[in-house]
C-alpha positions, 0 to 999 in steps of 0.5 A: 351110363345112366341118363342125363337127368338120373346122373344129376340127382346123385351128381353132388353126392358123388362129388361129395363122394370122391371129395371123401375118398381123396380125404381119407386115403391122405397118410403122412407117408408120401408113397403110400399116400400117393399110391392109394390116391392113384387106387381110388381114382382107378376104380373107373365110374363109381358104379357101386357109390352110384348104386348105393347113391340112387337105391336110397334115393329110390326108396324114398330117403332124404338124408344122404349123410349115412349113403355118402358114407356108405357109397364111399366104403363101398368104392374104398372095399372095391379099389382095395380089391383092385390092388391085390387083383392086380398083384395077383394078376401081376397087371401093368396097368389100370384105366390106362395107368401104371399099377401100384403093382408095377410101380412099387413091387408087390410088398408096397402094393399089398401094404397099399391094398391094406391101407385102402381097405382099412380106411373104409372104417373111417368112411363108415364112422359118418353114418349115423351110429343107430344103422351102422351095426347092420351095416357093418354086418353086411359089408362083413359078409361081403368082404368074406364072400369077395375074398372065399369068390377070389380063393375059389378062382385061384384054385379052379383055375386051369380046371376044365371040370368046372360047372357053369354053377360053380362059375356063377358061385365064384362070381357071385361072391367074388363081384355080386355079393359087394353090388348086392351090398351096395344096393342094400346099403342104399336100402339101410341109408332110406331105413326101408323096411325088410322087403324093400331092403331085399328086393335092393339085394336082388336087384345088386346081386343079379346086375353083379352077376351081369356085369362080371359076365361082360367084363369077362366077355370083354376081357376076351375080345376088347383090346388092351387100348379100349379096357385101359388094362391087360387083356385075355389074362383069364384066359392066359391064365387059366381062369374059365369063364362063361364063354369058354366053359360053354365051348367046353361042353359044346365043341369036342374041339375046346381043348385044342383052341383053350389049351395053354400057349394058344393063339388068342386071336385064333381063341377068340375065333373059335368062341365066336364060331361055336356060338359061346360069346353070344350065349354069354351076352345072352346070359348077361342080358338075362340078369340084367332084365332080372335086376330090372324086374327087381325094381318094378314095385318101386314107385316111378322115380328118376332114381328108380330109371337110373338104376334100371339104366345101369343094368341097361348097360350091363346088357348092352355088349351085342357090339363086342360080340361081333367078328367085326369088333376084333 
């Protein structure tokens, strides 16, 4: 996801990183420890620790004790969520595993989803104490922004009259606001002053915005065996994202191919003819540029490339788009 050099600045850190996070979700009680282990090992790349990790490394910081603690609660926050998504999701599987959803029932898997959440305090208490106050206001407003952006998806869901503003607001507390937190944590961690500290917010929330567009494409035309999890369950269940929203003010046949019980395949089709998949990589490649641009007063670093890289990656979804990828 990012180059070879930018990966090695950060690679101790996040070690030290997943060290914490298998330390912290420890519990006397077998199943529950099990589960929230298998919770945290779920979350994939360590996105957002890496973007804490390479925001205070770009702003110019030195001690990593307040940024290792800070990346670890951001991916302990980030896992959580991933547990009571898949309950609400009623997925079967994770990164190619079975879900504590699927394992345990709903009741274990919610008390799963809590422990891990409330765990990210003991990840907090290793930062030094003078910067915790602002830090824990941050991730205040992100844990309420996640959680209004989740109700907003649940209660719109199945509503066609759904703008593509009131999309990017779901999307934008329920995925950017923790990104944008993650990279002002790293800002926090450097002690960077207000400016820097806003320009790490922009940049979080603009590459939030860009990865939940391509996982929401992918969620539409990637197979079950690539994602490592259920695909199409927006779709299945209602939940309208940027491409079909498109469709919807673009084909006066939308209805017809989105309506409940369609065939997914034909579905992806008509997306793909009507030009809606391509305007959403296209929206995605925008906010990743936007993010980039975040960065340009940055001195050059090799942390600073590391985060233009992520948002690189976030743009590069030209491949999924194709008739040829599904």
């Amino acid at each position: 996801m990012t180059d070879a050099s930018a990966c090695s600045i950060i690679g101790r850190s996040l070690a030290r990183v997943q060290q914490m996070l298998q330390e912290i979700v420890a519990s006397r009680i077998d199943v529950l420890h099990a589960a929230a282990r298998r919770a945290v090992d779920a979350g994939g790349k360590l996105l957002r620790p890496r973007i804490v990790l390479l925001a205070h490394r770009a702003l110019g910081g030195s001690d990593e004790t307040s940024a290792i603690a800070f990346a670890t609660t951001v991916e302990l926050l980030h896992a959580a969520s991933l547990v009571h998504d898949d309950i609400n999701d009623e997925s079967s599987t994770r990164r190619g595993l079975p879900t504590a959803h699927a394992e345990l029932g709903a009741r274990l898997a919610l008390i799963t989803g809590d422990f891990v959440f409330v765990r990210m305090l003991h990840a907090l208490s290793a930062s030094h104490t003078d910067i915790l106050p602002g830090a824990i206001r941050l991730l205040a407003d992100a844990c309420a922004a996640l959680v209004e952006g989740e109700a907003q998806g649940v209660l719109r869901a199945g509503d066609f009259g759904m703008t593509e503003n009131e999309y990017f607001e779901i999307i934008g507390q329920k995925t950017a606001a923790l990104f944008a937190a993650s990279a002002e944590l790293g800002a926090i961690a450097a002690r960077a002053g207000a400016e820097a500290s806003e320009r790490m917010r922009r940049y979080g929330y603009e590459l939030g915005l860009a990865y939940q567009i391509r996982d929401d494409i992918l969620d539409i035309v990637a197979s079950a065996g690539s994602l490592g999890k259920p695909v199409r369950c927006d779709l299945a269940q209602g939940k309208l994202s940027l491409a079909p929203l498109f469709a919807l003010r673009s084909s006066t046949r939308s209805s017809e191919y989105l309506r409940p019980g369609a065939d997914p395949a034909h579905v992806v089709q008509f997306l793909h003819s009507c030009g809606a998949l391509d305007y959403a990589a296209t929206c995605a490649a925008d906010h990743a540029s936007n993010a980039i641009r975040a960065l340009e007063a940055l001195p050059p670093s090799t942390a600073r490339d590391g985060l233009s890289a992520l948002a690189s990656y976030a743009a590069s979804i030209e491949s999924v788009t194709s008739p040829q990828s599904y």
